[in-house]
Backbone as JSON, one array per atom type, in Angstrom:
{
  "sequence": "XXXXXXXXXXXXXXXXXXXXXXXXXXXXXXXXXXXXXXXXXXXXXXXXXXXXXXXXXXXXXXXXXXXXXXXXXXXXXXXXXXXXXXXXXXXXXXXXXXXXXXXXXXXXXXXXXXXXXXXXXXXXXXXXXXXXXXXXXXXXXXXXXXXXXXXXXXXXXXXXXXXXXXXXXXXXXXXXXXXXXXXXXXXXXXXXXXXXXXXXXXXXXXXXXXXXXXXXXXXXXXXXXXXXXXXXXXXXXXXXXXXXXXXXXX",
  "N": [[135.84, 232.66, -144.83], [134.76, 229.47, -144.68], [137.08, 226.5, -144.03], [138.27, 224.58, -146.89], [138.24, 226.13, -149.91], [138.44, 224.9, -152.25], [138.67, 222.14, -152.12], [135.58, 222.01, -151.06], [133.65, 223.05, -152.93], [135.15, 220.53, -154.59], [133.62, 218.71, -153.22], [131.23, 218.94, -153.53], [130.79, 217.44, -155.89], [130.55, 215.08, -155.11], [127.65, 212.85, -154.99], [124.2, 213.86, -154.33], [122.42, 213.19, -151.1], [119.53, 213.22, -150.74], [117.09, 212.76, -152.32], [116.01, 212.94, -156.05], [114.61, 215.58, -158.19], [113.68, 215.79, -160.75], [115.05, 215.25, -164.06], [117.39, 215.65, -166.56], [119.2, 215.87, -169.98], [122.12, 217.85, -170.98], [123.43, 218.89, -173.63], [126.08, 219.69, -176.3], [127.48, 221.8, -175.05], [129.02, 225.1, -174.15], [131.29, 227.08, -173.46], [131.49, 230.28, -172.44], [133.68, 232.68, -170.93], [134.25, 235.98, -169.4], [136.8, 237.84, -168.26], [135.69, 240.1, -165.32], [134.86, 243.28, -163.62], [135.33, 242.69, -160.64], [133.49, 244.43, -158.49], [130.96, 245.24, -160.01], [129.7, 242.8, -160.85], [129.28, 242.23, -157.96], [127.23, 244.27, -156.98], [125.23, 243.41, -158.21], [123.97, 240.88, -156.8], [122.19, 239.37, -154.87], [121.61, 239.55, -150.73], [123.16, 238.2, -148.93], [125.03, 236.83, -151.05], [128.42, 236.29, -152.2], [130.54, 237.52, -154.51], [132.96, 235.04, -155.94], [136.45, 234.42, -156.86], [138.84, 233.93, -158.76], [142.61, 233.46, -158.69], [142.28, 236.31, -158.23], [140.43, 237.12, -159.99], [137.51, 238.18, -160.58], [134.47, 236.49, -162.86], [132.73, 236.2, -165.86], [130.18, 234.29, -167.17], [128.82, 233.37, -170.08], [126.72, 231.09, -171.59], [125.62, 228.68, -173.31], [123.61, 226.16, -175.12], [121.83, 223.02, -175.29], [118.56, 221.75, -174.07], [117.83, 218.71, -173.44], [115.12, 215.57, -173.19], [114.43, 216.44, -170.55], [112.35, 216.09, -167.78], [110.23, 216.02, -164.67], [110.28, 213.49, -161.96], [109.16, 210.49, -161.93], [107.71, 210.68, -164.31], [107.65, 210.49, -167.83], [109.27, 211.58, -170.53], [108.44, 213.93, -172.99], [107.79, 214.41, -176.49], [108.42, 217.3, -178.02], [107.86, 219.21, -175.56], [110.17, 218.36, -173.73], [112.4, 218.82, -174.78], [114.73, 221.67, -175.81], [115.96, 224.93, -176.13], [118.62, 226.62, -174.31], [120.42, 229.51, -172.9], [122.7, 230.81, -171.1], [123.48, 233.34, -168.45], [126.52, 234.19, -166.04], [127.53, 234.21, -162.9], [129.87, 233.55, -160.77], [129.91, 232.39, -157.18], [129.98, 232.21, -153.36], [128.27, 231.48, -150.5], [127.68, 232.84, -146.96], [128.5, 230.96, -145.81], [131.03, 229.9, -147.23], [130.13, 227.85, -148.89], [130.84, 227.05, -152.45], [129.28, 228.43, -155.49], [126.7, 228.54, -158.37], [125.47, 231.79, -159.87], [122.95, 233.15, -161.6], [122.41, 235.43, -163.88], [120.35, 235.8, -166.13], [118.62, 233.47, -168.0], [117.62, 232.63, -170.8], [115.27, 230.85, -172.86], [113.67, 228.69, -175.26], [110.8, 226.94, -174.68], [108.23, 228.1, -173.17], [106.55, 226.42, -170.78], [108.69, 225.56, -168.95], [110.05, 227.69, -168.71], [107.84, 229.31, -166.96], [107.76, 227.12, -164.84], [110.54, 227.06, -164.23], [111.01, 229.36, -162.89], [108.35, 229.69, -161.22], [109.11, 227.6, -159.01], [111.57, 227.47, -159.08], [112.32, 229.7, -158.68], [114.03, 231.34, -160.16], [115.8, 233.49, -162.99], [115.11, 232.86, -165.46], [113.86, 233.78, -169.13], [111.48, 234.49, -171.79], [112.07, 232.86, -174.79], [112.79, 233.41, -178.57], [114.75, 230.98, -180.34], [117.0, 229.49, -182.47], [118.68, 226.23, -183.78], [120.42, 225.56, -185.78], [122.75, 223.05, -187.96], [125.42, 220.61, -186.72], [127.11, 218.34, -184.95], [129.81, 217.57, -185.82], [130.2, 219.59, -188.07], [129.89, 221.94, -186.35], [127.59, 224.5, -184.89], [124.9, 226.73, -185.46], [124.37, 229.05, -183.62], [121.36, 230.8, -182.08], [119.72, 233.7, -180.47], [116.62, 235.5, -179.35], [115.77, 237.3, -177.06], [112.49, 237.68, -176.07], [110.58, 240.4, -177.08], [112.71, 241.85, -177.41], [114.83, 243.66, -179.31], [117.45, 242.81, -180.98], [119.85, 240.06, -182.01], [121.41, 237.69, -180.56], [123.75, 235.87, -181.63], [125.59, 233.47, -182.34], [128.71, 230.91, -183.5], [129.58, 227.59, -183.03], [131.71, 225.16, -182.68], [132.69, 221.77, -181.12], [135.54, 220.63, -180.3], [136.37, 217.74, -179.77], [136.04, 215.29, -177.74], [137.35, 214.87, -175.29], [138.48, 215.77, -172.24], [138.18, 215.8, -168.35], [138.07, 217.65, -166.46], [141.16, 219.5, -163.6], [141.24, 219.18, -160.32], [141.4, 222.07, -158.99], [142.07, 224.0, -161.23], [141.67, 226.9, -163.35], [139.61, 225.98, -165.9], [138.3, 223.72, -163.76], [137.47, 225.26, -161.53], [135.52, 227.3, -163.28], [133.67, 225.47, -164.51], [133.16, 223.14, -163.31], [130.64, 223.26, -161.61], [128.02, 222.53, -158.6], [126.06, 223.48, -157.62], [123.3, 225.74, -157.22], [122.36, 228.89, -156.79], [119.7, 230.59, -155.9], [116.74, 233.94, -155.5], [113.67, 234.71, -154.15], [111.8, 236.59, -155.98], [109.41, 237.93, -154.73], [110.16, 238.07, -151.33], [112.62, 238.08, -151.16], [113.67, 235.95, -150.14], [116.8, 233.5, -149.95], [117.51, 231.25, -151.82], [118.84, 227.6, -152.08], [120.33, 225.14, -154.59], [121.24, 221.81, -154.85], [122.38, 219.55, -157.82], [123.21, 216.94, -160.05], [125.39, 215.55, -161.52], [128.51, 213.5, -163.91], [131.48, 214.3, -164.27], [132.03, 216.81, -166.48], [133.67, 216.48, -169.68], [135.92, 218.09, -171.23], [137.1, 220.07, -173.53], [138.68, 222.24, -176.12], [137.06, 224.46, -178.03], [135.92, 226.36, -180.89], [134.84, 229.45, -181.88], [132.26, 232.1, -182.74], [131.05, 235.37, -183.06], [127.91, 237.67, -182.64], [127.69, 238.59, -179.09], [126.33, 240.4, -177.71], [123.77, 241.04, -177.43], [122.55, 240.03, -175.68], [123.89, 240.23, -172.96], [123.98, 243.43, -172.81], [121.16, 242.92, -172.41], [121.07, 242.68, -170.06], [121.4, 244.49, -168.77], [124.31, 244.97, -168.27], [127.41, 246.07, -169.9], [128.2, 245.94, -173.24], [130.33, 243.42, -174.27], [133.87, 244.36, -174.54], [135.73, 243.02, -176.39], [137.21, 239.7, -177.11], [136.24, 236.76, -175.52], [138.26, 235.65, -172.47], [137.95, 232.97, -171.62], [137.74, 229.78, -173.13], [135.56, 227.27, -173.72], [134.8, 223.57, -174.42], [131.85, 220.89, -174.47], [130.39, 217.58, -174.86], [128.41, 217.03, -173.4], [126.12, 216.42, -170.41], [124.75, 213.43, -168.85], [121.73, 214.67, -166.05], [120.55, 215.38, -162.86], [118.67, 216.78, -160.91], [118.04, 218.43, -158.02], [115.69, 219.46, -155.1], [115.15, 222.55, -153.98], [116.54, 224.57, -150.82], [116.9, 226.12, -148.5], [118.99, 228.47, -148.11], [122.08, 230.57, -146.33], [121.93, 233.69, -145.29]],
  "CA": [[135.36, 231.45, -145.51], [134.98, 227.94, -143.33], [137.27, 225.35, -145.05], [139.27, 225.46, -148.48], [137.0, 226.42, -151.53], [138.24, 223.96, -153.44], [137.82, 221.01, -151.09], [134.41, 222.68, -150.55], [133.8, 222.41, -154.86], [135.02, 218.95, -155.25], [133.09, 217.65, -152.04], [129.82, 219.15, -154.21], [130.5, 216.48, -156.72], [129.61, 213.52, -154.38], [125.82, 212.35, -155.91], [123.48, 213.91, -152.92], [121.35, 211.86, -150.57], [118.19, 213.84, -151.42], [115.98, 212.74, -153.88], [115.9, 214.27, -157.04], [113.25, 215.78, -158.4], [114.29, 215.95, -162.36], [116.25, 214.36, -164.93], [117.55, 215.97, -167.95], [120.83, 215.67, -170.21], [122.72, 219.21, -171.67], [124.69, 218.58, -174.61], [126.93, 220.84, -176.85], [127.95, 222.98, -174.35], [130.03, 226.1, -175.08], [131.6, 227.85, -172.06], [132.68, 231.41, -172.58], [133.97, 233.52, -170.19], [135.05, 236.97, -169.7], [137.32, 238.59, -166.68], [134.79, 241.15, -164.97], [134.91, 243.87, -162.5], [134.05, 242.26, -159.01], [132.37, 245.23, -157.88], [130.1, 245.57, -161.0], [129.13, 241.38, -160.21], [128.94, 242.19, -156.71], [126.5, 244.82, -156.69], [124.08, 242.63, -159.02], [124.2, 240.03, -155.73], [121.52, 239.48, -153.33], [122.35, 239.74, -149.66], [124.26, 236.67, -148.57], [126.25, 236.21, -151.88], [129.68, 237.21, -151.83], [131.47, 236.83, -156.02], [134.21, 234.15, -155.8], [137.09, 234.98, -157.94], [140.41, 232.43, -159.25], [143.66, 234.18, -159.01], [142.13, 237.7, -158.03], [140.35, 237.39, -160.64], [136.61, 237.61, -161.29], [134.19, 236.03, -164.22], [131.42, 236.59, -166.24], [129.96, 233.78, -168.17], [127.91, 232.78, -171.14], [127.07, 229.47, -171.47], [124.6, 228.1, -174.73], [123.41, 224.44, -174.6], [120.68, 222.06, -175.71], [117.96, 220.66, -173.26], [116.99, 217.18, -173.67], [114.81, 215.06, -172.03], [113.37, 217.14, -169.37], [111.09, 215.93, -167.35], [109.62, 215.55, -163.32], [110.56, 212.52, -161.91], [108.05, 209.69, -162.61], [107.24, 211.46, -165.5], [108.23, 210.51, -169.21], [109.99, 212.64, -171.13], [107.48, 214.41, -173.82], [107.77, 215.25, -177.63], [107.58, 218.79, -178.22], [107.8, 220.4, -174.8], [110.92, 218.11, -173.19], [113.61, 219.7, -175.77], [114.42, 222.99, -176.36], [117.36, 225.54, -175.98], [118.9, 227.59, -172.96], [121.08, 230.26, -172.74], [122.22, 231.46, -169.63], [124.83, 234.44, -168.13], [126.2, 233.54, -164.96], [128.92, 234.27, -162.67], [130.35, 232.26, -159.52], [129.66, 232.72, -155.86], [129.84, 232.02, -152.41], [127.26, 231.94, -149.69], [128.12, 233.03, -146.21], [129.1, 229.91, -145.14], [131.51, 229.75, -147.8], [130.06, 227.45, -149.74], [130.49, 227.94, -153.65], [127.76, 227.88, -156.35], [126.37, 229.55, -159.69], [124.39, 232.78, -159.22], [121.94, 233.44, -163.41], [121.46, 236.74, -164.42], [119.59, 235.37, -166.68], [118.52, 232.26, -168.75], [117.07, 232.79, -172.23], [114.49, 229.94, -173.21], [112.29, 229.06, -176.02], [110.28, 226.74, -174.18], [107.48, 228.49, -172.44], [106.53, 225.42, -169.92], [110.29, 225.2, -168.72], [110.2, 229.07, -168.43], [107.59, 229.27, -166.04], [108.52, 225.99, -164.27], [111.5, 227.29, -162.92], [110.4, 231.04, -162.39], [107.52, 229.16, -159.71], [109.32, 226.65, -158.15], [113.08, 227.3, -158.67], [113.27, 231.23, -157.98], [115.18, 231.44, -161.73], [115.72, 234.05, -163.57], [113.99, 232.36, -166.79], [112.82, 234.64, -169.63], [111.09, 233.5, -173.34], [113.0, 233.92, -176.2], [112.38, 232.79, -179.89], [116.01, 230.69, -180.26], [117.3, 228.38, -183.23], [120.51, 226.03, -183.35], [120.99, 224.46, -186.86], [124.25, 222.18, -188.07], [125.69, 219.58, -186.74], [128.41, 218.37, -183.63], [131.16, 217.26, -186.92], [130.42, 220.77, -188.4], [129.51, 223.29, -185.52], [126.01, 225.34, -184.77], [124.84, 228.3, -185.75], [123.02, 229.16, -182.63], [120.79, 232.31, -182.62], [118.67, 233.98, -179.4], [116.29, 236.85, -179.63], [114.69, 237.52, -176.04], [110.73, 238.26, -175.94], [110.47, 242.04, -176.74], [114.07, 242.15, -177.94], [115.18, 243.9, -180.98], [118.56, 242.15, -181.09], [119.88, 238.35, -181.88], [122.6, 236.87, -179.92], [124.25, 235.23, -182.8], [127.2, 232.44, -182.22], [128.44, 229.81, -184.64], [131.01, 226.95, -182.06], [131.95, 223.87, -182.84], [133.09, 221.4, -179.94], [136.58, 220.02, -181.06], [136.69, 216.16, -179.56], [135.28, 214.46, -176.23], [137.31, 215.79, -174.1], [138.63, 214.9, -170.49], [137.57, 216.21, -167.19], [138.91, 219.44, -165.71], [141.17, 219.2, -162.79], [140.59, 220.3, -159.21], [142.79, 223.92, -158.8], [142.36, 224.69, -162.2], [140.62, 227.69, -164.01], [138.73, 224.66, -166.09], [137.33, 223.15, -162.85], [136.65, 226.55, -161.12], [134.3, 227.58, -163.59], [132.65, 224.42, -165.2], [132.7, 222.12, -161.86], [129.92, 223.95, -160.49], [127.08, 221.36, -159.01], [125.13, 224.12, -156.68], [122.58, 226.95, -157.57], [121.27, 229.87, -155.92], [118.46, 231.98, -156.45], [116.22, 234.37, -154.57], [112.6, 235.11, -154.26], [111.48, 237.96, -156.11], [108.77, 238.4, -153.71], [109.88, 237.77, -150.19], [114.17, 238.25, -151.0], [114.5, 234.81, -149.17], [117.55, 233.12, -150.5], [117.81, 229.73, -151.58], [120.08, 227.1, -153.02], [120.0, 223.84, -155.02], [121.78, 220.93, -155.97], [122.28, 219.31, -159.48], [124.86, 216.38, -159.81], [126.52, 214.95, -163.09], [129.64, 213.08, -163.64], [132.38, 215.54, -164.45], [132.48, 217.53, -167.77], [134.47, 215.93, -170.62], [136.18, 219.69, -171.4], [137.6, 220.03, -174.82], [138.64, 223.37, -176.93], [135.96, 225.37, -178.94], [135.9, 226.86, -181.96], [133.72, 229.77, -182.05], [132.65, 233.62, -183.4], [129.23, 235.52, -183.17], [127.76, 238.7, -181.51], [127.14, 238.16, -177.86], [126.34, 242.08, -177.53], [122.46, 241.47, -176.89], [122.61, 238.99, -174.41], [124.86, 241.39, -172.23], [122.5, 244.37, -172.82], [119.18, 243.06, -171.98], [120.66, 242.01, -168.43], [121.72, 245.54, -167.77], [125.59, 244.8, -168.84], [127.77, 246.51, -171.46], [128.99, 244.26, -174.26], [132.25, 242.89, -174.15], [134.7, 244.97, -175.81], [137.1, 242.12, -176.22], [136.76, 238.19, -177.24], [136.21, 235.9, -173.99], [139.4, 234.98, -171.87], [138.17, 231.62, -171.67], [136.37, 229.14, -174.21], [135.81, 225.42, -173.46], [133.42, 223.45, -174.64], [131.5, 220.23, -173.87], [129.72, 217.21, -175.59], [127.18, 217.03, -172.42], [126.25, 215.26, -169.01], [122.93, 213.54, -167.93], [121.25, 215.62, -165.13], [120.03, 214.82, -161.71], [118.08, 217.72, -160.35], [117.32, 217.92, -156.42], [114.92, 220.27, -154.3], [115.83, 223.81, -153.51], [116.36, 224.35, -149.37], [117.01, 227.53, -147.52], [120.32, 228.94, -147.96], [122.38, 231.35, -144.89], [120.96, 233.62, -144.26]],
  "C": [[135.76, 230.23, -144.69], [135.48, 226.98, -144.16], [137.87, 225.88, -146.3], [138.45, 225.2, -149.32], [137.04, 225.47, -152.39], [137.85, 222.67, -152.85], [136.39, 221.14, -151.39], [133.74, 221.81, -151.92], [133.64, 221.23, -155.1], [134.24, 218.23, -154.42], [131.49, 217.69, -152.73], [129.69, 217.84, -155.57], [130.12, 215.3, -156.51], [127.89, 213.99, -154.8], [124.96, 212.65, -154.06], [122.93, 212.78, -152.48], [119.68, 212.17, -150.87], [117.49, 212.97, -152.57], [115.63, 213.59, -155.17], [114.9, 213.84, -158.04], [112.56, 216.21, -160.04], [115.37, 215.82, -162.6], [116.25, 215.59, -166.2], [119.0, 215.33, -168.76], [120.85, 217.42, -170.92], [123.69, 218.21, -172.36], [124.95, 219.75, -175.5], [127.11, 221.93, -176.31], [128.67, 223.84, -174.92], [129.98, 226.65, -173.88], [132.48, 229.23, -172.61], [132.83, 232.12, -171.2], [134.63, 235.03, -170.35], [135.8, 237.71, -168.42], [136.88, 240.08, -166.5], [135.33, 241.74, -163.91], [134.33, 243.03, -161.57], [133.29, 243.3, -158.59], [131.0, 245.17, -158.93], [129.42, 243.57, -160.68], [128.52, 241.59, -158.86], [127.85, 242.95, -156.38], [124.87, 244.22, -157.2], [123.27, 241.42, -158.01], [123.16, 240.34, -154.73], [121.96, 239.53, -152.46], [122.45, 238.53, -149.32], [124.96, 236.05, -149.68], [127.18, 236.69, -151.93], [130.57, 236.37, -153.86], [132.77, 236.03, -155.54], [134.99, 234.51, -157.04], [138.33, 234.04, -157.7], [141.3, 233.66, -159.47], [143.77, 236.12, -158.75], [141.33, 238.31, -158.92], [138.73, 237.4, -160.71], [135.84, 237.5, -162.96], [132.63, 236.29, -164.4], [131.13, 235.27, -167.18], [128.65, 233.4, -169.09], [127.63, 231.22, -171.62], [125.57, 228.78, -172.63], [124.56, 226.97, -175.01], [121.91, 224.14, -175.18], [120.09, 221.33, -174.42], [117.38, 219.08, -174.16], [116.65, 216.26, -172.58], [114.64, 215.46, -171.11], [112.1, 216.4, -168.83], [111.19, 215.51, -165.66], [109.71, 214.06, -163.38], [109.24, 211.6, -161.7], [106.97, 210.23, -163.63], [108.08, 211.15, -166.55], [108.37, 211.44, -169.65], [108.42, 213.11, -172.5], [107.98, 215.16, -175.03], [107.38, 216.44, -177.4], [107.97, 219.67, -176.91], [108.99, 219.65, -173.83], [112.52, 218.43, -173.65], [113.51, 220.35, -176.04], [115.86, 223.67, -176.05], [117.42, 226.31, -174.52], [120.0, 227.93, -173.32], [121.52, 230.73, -171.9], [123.78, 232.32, -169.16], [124.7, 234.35, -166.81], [127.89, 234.03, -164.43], [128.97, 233.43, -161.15], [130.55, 233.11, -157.99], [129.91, 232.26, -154.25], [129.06, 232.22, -151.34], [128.25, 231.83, -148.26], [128.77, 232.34, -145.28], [130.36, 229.42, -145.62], [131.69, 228.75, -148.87], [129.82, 228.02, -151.33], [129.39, 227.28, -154.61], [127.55, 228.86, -157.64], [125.55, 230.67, -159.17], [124.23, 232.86, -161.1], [121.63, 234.48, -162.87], [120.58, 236.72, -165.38], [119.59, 233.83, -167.49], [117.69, 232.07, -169.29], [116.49, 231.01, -172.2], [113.45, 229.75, -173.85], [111.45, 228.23, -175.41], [109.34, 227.57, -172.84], [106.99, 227.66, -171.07], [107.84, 225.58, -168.91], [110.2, 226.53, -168.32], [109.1, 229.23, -166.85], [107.6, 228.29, -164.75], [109.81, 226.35, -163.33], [111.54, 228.88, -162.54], [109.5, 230.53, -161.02], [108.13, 228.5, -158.96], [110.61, 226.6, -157.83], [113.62, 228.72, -158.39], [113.8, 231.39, -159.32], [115.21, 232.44, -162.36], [114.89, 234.0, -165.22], [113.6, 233.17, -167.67], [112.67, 233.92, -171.16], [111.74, 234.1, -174.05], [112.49, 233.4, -177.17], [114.45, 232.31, -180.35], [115.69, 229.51, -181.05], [118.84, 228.18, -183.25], [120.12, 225.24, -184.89], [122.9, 224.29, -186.85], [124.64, 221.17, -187.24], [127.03, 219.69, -185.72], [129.35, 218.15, -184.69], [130.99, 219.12, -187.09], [130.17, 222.08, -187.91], [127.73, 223.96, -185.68], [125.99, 225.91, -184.76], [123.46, 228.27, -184.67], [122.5, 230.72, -182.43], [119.64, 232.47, -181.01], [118.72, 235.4, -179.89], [115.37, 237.02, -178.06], [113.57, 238.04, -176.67], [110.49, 239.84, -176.03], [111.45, 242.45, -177.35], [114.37, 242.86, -179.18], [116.25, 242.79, -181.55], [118.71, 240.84, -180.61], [121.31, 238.71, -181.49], [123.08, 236.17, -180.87], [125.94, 234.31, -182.11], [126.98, 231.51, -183.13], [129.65, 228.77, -183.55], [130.99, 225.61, -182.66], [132.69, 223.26, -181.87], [134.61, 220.52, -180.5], [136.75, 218.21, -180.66], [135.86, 216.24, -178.39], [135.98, 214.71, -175.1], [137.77, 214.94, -173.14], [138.24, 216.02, -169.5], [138.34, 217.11, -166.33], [139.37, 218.88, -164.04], [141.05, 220.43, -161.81], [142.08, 221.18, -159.39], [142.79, 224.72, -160.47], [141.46, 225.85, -162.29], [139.11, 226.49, -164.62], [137.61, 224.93, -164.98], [136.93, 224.46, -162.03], [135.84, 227.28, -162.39], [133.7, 226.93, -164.62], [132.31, 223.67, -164.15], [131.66, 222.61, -160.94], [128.21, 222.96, -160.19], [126.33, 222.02, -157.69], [124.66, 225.33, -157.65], [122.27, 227.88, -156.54], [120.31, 230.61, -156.56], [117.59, 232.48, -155.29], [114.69, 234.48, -154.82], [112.22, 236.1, -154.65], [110.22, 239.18, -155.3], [109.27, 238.61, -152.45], [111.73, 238.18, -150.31], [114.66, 237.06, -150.79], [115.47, 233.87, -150.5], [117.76, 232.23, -150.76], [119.3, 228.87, -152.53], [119.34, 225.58, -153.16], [121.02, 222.69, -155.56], [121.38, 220.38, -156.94], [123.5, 218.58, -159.35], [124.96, 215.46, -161.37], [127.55, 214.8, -163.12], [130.3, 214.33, -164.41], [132.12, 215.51, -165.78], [133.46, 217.03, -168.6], [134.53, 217.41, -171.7], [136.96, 219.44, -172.85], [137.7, 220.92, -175.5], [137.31, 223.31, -177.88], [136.25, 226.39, -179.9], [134.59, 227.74, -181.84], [133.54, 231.43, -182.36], [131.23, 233.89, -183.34], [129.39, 236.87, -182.62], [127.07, 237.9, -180.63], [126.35, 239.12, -176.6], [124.61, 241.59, -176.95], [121.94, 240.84, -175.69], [122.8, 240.14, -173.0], [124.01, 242.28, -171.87], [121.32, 244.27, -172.06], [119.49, 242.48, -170.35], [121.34, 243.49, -167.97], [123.46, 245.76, -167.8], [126.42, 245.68, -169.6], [127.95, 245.81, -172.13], [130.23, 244.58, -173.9], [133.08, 243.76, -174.87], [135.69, 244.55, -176.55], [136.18, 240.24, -176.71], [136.22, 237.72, -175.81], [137.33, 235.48, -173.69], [139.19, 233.68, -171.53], [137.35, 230.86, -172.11], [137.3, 227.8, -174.04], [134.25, 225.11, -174.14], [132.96, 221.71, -173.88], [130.35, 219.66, -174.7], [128.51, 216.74, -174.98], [127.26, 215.77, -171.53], [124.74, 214.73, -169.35], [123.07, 214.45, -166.06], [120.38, 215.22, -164.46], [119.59, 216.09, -160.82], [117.55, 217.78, -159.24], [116.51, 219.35, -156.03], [115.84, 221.02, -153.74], [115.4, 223.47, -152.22], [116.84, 225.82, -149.32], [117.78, 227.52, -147.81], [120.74, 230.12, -146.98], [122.66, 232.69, -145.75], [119.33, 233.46, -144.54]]
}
């Protein structure tokens, strides 16, 4: 690896020079995690990702959130098809250069638009679901996903406990919420790419939360958890600065 990882990390939080090419905001985050086999991550890995792991440790995460405001830049935001939910299971990476970044095994979405949107243009894993969040940030959300085809709902209920401060660098925290790169691959062609995405740091704050997370898991080929999550944070959301995918090594 060229350089220290975390350096590497916090240097991703400088606001690119690029142009970016969508706005959104995520709010009511919920960060779970669970400590995974690296080999069982690693084999899931296109060729040029290598799993990054804290302490020896690697992670699996779940991560359930509200879009708002979506939309292509010089483009207004749109009733109806610029809000909607995402779901997404994800674990943390490095490309051969040793830069780190997110790698999605998937990312549940009831928005159909948004689904194929970043399936064409961002490489994404993307699939449709039928997903509702009632309640309230004072009294927690009962958030619910059923993938397209699915028998089984993803069921969580979290509540975000306060506003939070901003995860520091070396921590667990900031190794797996500080993450302001993507990858994804071509399902045609293999070729590998990556993307930035920049937002002021995460305002991290305990979570309150209980559900099955069993179908999620499943439909990406997973087992379920047999255990809670070793690490739950949550988050009252960023705005979102979305830039153009580029080649990634190799």
């Amino acid at each position: 690896m060229n350089g220290n990882p975390w350096d590497r990390q916090e240097g991703l939080r400088e606001r690119p020079g690029s142009p970016w090419v969508m706005r959104q905001r995520w709010e009511e985050l919920l960060f779970l995690h669970w400590v995974w086999e690296e080999e069982d991550l690693q084999q899931r890995l296109p060729d040029g990702l290598k799993v990054q792991t804290f302490g020896g440790k690697a992670y699996l995460g779940l991560v359930p959130f509200f879009m708002r405001g979506v939309r292509p830049r010089w483009v207004p935001a749109v009733p109806g098809v610029s809000n909607f939910l995402e779901m997404n299971l994800r674990t943390y990476v490095t490309d051969l250069s040793g830069c780190p970044g997110v790698w999605f095994f998937s990312l549940d979405c009831n928005q159909p638009l948004a689904v194929w949107t970043a399936r064409t243009f961002f490489h994404l894993a993307y699939f449709q679901a039928s997903m509702e969040a009632g309640g309230s940030a004072r009294e927690g959300w009962d958030y619910r996903c059923r993938r397209a085809g699915g028998a089984e709902e993803t069921r969580l209920h979290y509540r975000v406990r306060n506003a939070g401060i901003p995860a520091e660098p070396g921590t667990l925290d900031f190794f797996l919420v500080e993450r302001y790169l993507l990858f994804s691959a071509s399902p045609k062609s293999g070729k590998l790419w990556k993307g930035r995405v920049w937002h002021r740091p995460y305002a991290l704050s305990p979570a309150d939360q209980a559900g099955d997370v069993s179908p999620v898991f499943l439909a990406g080929g997973f087992r379920a958890p047999s255990r809670g999550p070793d690490h739950v944070a949550g988050s009252p959301g960023v705005d979102v600065w979305i830039h153009p995918l580029e080649r990634a090594v190799p």
